[in-house]
C-alpha positions in Angstrom: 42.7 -14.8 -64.5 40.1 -17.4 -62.8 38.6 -14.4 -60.7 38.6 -12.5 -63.8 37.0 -14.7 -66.2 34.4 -16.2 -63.1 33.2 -12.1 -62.9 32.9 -11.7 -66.8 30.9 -14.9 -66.3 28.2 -13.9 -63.9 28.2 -10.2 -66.1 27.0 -12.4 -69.0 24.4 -14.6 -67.7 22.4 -12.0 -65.3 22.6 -9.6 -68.1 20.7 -11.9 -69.7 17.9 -10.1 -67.4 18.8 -6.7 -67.2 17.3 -4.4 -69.7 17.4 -0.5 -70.3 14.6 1.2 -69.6 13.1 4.2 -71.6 11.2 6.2 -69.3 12.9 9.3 -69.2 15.0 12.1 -71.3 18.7 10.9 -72.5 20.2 8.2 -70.6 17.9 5.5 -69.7 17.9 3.7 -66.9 18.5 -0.4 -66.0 15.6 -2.5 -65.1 15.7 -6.8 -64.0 13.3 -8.8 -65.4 11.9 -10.2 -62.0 9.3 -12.5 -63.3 8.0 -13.9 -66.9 7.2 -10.5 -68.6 7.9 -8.0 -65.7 10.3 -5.9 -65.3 11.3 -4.0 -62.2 13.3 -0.6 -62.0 13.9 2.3 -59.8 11.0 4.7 -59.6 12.6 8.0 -59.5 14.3 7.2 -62.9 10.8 7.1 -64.4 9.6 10.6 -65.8 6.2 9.7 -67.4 3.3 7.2 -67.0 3.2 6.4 -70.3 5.0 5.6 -73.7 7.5 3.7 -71.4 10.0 1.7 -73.4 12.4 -1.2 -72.8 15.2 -2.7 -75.1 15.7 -6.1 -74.6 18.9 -8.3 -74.6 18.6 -9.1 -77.8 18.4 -5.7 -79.2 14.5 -5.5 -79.5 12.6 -2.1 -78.3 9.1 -2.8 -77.0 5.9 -0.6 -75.0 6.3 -1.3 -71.7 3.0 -0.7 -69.4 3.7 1.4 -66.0 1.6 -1.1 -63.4 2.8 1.0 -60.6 5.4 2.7 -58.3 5.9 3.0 -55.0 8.5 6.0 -54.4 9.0 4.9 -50.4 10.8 1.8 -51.5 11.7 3.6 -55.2 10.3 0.3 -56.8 8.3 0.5 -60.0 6.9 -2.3 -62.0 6.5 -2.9 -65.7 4.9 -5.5 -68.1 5.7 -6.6 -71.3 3.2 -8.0 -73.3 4.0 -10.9 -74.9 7.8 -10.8 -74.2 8.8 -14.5 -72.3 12.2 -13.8 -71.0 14.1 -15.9 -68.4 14.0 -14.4 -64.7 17.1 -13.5 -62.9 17.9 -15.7 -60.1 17.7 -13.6 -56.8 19.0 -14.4 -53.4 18.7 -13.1 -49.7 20.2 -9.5 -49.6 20.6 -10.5 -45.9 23.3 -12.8 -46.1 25.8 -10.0 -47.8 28.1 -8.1 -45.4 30.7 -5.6 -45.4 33.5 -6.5 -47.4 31.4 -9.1 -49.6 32.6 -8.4 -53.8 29.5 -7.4 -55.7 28.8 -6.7 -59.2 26.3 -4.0 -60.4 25.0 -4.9 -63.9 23.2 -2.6 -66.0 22.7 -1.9 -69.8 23.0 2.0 -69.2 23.5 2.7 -72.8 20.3 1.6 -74.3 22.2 -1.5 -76.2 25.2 -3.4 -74.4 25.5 -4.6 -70.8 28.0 -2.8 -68.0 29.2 -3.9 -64.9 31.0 -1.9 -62.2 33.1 -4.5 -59.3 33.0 -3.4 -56.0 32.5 -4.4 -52.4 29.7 -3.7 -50.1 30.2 -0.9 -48.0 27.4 -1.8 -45.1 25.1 -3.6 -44.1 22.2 -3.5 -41.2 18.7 -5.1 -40.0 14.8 -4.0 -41.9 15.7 -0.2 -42.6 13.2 2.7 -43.1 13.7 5.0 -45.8 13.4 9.1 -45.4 10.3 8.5 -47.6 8.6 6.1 -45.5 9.6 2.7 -47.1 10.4 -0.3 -45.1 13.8 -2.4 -46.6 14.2 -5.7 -45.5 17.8 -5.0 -44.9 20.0 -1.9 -45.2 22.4 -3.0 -48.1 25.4 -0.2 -48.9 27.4 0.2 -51.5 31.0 1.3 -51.3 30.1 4.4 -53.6 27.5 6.0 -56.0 26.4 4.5 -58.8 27.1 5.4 -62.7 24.6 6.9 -65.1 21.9 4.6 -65.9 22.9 2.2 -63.2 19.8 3.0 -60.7 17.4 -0.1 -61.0 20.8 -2.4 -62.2 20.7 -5.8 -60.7 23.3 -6.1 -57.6 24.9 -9.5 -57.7 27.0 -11.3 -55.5 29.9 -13.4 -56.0 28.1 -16.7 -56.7 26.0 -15.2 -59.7 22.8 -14.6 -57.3 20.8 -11.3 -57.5 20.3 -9.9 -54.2 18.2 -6.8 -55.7 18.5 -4.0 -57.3 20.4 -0.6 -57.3 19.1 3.0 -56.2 20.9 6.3 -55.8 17.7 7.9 -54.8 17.4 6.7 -50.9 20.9 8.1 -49.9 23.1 11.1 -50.4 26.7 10.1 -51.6 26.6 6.2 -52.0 24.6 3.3 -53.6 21.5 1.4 -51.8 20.4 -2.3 -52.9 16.8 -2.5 -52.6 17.1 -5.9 -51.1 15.4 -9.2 -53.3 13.0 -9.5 -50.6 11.7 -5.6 -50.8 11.4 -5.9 -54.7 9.7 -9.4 -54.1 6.8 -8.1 -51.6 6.7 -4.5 -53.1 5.9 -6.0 -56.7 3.2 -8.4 -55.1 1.3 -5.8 -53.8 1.4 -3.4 -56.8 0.5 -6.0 -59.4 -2.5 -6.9 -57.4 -3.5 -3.3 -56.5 -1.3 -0.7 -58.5 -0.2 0.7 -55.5 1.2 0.4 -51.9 -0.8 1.1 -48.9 0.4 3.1 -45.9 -1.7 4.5 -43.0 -2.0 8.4 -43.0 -3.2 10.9 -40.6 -2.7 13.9 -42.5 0.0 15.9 -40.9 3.0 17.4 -41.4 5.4 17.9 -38.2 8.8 18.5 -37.4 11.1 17.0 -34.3 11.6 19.1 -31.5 12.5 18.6 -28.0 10.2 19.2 -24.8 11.0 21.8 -22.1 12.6 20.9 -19.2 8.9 22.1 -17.7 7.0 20.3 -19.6 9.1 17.0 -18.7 8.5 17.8 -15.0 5.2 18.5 -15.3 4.3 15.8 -17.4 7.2 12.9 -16.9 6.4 12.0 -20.7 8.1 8.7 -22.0 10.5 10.7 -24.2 12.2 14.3 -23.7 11.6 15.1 -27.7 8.4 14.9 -29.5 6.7 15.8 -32.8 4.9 19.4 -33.5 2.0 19.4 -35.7 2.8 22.4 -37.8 0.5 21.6 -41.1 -2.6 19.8 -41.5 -4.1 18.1 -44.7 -7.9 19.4 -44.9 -10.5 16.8 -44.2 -7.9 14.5 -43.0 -8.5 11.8 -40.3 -6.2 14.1 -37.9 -8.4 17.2 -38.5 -10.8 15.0 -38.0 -10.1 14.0 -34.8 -9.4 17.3 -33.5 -5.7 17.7 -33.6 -4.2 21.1 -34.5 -1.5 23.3 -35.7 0.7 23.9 -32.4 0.1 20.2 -31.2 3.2 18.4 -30.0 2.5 14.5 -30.1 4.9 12.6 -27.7 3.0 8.9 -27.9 1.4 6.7 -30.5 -0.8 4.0 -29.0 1.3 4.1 -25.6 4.9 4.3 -27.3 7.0 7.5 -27.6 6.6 9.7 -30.6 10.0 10.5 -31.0 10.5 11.3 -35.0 9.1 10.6 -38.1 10.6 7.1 -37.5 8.3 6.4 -34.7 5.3 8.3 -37.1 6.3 5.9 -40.1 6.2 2.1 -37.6 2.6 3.2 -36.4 1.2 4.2 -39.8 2.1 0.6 -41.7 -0.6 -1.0 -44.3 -2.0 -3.1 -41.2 -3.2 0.3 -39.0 -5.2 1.8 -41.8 -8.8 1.5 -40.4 -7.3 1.1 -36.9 -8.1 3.6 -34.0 -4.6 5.1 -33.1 -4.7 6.9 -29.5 -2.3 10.0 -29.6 -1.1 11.7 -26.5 0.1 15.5 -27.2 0.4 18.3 -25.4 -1.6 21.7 -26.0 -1.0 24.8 -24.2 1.6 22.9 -21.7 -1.5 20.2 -21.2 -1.3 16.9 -21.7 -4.4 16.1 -23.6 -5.1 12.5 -25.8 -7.6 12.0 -28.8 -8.3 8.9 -30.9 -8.0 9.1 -34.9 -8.9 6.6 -37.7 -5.9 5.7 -39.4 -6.6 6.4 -43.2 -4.9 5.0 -46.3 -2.4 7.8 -47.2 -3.4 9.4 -50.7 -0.6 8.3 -53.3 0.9 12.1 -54.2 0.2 14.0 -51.0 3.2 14.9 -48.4 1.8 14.8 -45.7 2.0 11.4 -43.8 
């Protein structure tokens, strides 16, 4: 009964910052209230730029303005204008492991708050994501999430927000988009509207070297990445990279997959010369690009 009524607890008083957010047909979605009149949510859950709304705890609908998203974390930001509602207390996503109880709480119906008691189902150091986003920590849950409960706050068992929810980064199961990550991610978008990554312009796909190429060339990895689209104008085109290129290194360290692509293109390269190593008609051959700022809907990286 003590567990219980401790849980039903911590459901009230963080869903005193969780709000339903508006930004899409039917169900909305949950959103924290992460600082004094901003909200934060889960990008993907937003359909439209504009006529955004969010219903507050105590019932209230109010305009919402979109500041800005950035889909490789799945983090969007939203003000409210004259709306001074208590932050959520948020914690270090990094202290949760495996096995830790967690509470998701969201107000997926528009009105009333939900909850949904669980454990966490992993946990792991600063972790990519398959769109290019950098999370402080890999944070698992032990299943997918309800309805309306992407952008939920994720609390732990002491009452303390660790971040917020996302079905949108993995197939099959939850992901907390760790405290931190919203934190840094919301920084940058207030102060700019968006998130900077570097960009070359390419599209590529993994593949692994021939066994003559590796003799030949002793490269630092046996798998590398082959340029099979380029953006027009971009810095890679630019530098004189082509369609059929195979890059194996990035400034001296192996090109293995997009992983490797994604750690040399971070906000601090754009402007930066990057030296790529590829090979070209089974010859190893090197050119130097200027790392651009990666427009914010193209596909290319």
């Amino acid at each position: 009964m003590e567990l219980s009524d401790n849980l039903a607890g911590i459901v009230e008083r963080v869903g005193r910052g969780v709000v339903a957010v508006h930004g899409r047909h039917r169900i909305p979605s949950s959103g924290v209230i992460w600082r004094q009149g901003i909200v934060v949510t889960a990008a993907h859950t937003l359909r439209r730029d504009d006529g955004i709304e969010v219903t507050l705890t105590d019932g209230r609908t109010v305009a919402a303005v979109l500041v800005g998203r950035d889909t490789g974390t799945d983090i969007a930001v939203l003000k409210l204008d004259g709306v001074n509602l208590d932050p959520v207390e948020s914690g270090d996503a990094r202290s949760l492991k495996a096995g830790h109880l967690a509470l998701a709480i969201a107000r997926a119906d528009g009105s009333s708050i939900s909850a949904d008691f669980g454990v966490i189902g992993g946990t792991g150091g600063p972790w990519r994501t398959w769109r290019g986003g950098q999370l402080d920590a890999l944070v698992r849950l032990d299943g997918g999430l309800h309805p309306g409960f992407s952008g939920a706050a994720l609390a732990d068992a002491r009452g303390q927000v660790m971040g917020i929810c996302t079905s949108a980064l993995a197939r099959g199961f939850g992901i907390v988009i760790p405290g931190m990550t919203v934190e840094r991610v919301t920084e940058e978008l207030l102060a700019k509207g968006h998130v900077s990554r570097g960009y070359l312009g390419v599209g590529t796909q993994q593949v692994n070297l021939s066994e003559a190429w590796i003799r030949k060339m002793n490269p630092s990895s046996s798998r590398g990445l082959l340029v099979n689209s380029l953006a027009p104008g971009g810095p890679a085109e630019q530098a004189g990279v082509l369609i059929g290129d195979v890059l194996i290194e990035l400034d001296g360290k192996p090109c293995r997959d997009m992983d490797d692509l994604h750690t040399a293109l971070g906000s601090g390269s754009i402007g930066q010369q990057l030296k790529i190593a590829l090979i070209r008609g089974g010859e190893r051959s090197e050119c130097s690009v200027t790392v651009g700022e990666r427009p914010q809907r193209n596909a290319c990286r």
